[in-house]
C-alpha positions in Angstrom: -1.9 -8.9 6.5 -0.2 -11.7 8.8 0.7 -13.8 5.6 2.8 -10.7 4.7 4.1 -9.5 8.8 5.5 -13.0 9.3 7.8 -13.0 6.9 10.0 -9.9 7.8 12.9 -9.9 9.8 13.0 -7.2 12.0 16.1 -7.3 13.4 16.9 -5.7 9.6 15.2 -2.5 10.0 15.6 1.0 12.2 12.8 2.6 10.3 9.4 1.6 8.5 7.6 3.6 6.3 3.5 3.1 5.7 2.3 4.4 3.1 -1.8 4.1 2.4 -4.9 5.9 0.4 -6.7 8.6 2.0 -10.6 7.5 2.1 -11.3 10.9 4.0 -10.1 13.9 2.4 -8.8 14.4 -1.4 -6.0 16.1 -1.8 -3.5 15.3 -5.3 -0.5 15.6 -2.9 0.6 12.7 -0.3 0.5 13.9 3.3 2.3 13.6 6.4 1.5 13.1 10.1 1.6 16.3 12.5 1.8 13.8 15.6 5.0 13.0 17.2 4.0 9.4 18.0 1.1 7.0 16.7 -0.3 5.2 19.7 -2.0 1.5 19.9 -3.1 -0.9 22.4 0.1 -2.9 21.8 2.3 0.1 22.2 3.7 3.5 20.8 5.7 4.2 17.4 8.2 7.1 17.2 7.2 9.1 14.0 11.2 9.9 12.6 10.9 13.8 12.0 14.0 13.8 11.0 12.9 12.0 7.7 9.8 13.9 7.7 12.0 17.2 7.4 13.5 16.1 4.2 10.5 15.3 2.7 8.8 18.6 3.5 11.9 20.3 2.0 10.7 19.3 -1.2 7.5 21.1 -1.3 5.5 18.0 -2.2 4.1 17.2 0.9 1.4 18.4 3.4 -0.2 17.8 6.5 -2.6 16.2 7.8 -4.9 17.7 10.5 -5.5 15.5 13.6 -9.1 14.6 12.5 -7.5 13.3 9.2 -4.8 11.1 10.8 -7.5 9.6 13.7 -10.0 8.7 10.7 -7.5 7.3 7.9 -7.9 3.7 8.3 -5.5 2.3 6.1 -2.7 3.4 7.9 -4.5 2.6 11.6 -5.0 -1.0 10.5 -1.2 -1.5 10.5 0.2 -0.1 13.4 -0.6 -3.1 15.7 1.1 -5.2 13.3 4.2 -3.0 13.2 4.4 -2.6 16.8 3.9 -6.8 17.2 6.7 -7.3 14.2 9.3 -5.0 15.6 8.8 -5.5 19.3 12.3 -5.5 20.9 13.6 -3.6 18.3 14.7 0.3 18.4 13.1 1.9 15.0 11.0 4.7 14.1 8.0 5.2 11.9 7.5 7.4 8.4 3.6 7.3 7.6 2.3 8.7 4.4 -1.0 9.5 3.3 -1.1 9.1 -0.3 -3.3 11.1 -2.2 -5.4 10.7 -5.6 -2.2 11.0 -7.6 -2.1 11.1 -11.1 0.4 8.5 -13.2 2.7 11.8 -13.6 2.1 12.5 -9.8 3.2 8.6 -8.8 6.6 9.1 -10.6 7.3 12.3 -8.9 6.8 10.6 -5.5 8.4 7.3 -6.4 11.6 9.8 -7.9 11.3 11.3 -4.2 11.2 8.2 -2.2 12.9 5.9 -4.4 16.3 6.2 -2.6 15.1 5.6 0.7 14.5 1.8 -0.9 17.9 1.6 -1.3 19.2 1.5 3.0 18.3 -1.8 3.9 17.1 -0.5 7.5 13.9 1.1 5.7 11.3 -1.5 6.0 8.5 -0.2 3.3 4.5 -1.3 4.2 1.7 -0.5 1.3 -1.5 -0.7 2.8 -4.5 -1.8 0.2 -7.3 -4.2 -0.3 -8.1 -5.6 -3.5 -11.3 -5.5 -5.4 -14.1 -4.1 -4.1 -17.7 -5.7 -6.2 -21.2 -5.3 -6.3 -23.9 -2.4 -6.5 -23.0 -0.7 -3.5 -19.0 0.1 -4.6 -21.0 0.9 -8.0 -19.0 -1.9 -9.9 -20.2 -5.0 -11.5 -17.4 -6.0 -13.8 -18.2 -9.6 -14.5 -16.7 -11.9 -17.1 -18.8 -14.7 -17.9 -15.8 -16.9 -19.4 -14.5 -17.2 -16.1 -17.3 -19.2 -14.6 -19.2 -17.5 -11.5 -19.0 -14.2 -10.2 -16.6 -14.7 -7.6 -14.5 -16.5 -10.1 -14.0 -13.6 -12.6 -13.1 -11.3 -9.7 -10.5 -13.7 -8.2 -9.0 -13.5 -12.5 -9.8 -10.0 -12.2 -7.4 -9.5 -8.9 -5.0 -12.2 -10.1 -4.6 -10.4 -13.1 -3.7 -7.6 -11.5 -1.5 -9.2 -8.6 0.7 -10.6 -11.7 1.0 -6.7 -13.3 2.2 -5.5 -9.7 4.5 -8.6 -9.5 5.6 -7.4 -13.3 7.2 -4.3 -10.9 6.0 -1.8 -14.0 4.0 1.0 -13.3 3.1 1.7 -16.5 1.8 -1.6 -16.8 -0.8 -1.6 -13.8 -1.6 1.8 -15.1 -2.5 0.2 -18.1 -4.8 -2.6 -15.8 -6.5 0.4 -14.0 -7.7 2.0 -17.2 -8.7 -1.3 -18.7 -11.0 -2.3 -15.9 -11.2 -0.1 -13.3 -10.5 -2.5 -10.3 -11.4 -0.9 -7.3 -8.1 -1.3 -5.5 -8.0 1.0 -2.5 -4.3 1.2 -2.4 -4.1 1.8 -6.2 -2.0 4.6 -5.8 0.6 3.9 -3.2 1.0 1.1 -5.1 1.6 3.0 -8.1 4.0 4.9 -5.9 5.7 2.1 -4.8 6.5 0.7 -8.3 8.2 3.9 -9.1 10.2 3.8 -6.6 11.6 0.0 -7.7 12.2 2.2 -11.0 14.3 5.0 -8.6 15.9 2.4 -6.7 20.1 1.0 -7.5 18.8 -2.1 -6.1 16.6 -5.3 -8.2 13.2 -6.6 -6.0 11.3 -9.2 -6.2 7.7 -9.3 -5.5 5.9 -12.3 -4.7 2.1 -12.6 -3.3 1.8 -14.8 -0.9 -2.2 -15.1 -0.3 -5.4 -14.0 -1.4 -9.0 -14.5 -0.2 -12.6 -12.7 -0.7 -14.9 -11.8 2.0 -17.6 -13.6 0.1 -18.2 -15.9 -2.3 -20.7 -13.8 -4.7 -22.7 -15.4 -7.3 -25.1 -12.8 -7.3 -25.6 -9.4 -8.3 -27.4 -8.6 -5.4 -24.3 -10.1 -3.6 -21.3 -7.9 -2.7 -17.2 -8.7 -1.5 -14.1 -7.4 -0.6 -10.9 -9.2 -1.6 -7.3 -9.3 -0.2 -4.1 -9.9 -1.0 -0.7 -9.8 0.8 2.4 -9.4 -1.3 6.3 -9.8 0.1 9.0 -7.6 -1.7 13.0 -8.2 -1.4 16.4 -7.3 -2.8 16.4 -9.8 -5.5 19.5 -11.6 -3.4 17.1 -13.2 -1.5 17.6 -10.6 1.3 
C-alpha cells in the first residue's frame, strides 16, 4: 500500500473517501459507518456526516452495525496509512463498505459518487488485493503457456491490472467472467471505474507495484498477490 500512500499530496485534500469489500456480511447495497470517528494507534479520523447525509438521502445506502465496522478489514488496514499521509492536515473521512454489487448495481453507485471525483479536495482510496490461488481459496486457474504457476498468476493479475488501467468497467467485467480472479476489491473497483465514466474530469491510472506472497509452483502451494495503483486528473495533477 506504501508504493501507492507515497505518492499523494496531502496538502490537496480536506476529505478521503475509502471504499473496500465486505468479507463479513453480504448485503447487495454499499454501507456506511454509524461511528462518529475511526480510531488507530496513530490517531483519530473525523467521519464527514455531512457527506454521509447526502448519501443516505438517496436510499441506496445502509448501515453498518458496530460488529461489522470493528471486523471489516479492508477498510481497518488503511486507516494508519491515512492518518500517517494526512498528518498536519485538517480533513475528514467517508468510508464505504461496498457490497456484492452486481455490474447494474456498480453503475448506480459510480452514477452516485461519480461527482464527488470531480472536487479536487476528495482524495479517493480502493482497498483490494489481487489474486487469491490454490485449493484453499477453491481456485486453480493455471495456464501452462505461461511457464510456472506463479508465472501464469502474475499474467493473470497483469492482465487484469492493464483492464483497470483501460478505466472501462465493462471491460474488467468482461475479465471477471472470463476467469474468475479472485480480486477481493472486485467490486469497489468496479465502482470506482464508473465513477471515472460520471466524472467531467479525464484520469489516469497507473500501477506502480506488484508482488505475491509466494512463489507457488505447486498445487499444494497457495499465494496472495498485490498491487498498488495511483489515479490522477490526466493534467498531471
Amino acid at each position: 500500500m506504501a508504493y501507492a500512500y507515497k505518492h499523494i499530496d496531502a496538502s490537496k485534500f480536506k476529505r478521503v473517501f475509502l471504499l473496500g469489500p465486505s468479507h463479513h456480511v453480504f448485503t447487495r447495497k454499499c454501507m456506511l459507518s454509524s461511528q462518529m470517528v475511526y480510531e488507530t494507534p496513530l490517531g483519530s479520523m473525523e467521519i464527514d456526516q455531512e457527506v454521509y447525509a447526502q448519501l443516505t438521502a438517496t436510499g441506496r445506502f445502509e448501515m453498518m452495525s458496530l460488529d461489522v465496522d470493528e471486523a471489516e478489514h479492508s477498510l481497518e488496514l488503511h486507516t494508519p496509512y491515512i492518518v500517517h499521509t494526512m498528518r498536519g492536515q485538517s480533513y475528514k473521512l467517508v468510508p464505504i463498505m461496498v457490497g456484492a454489487l452486481t455490474p447494474e448495481g456498480e453503475a448506480q453507485y459510480g452514477n452516485i459518487l461519480g461527482p464527488y471525483l470531480d472536487d479536487p479536495t476528495n482524495l479517493f482510496v480502493v482497498s483490494s488485493d489481487f489474486c487469491h490461488w490454490g485449493s484453499r481459496f477453491s481456485y486453480t486457474f493455471y495456464n501452462r503457456d505461461q511457464g510456472q504457476i506463479w508465472e501464469s498468476i502474475k499474467w493473470l493479475d497483469h492482465l487484469g491490472m492493464d483492464v483497470i488501467e483501460g478505466g472501462n468497467p465493462a471491460d474488467f467485467t468482461t475479465y471477471l467472467e472470463t476467469y474468475r480472479n479472485t480480486i477481493c476489491g472486485r467490486h469497489p473497483i468496479g465502482v470506482f471505474l464508473n465513477m471515472l465514466h460520471h466524472s467531467k474530469l479525464q484520469h489516469k491510472i497507473r500501477f506502480t507495484k506488484y508482488d505475491q506472497s509466494s512463489k507457488c509452483t505447486s498445487q499444494s502451494h497457495s499465494s496472495v498477490s498485490y498491487a498498488a495503483a495511483v489515479i490522477t486528473i490526466a493534467d498531471g495533477s
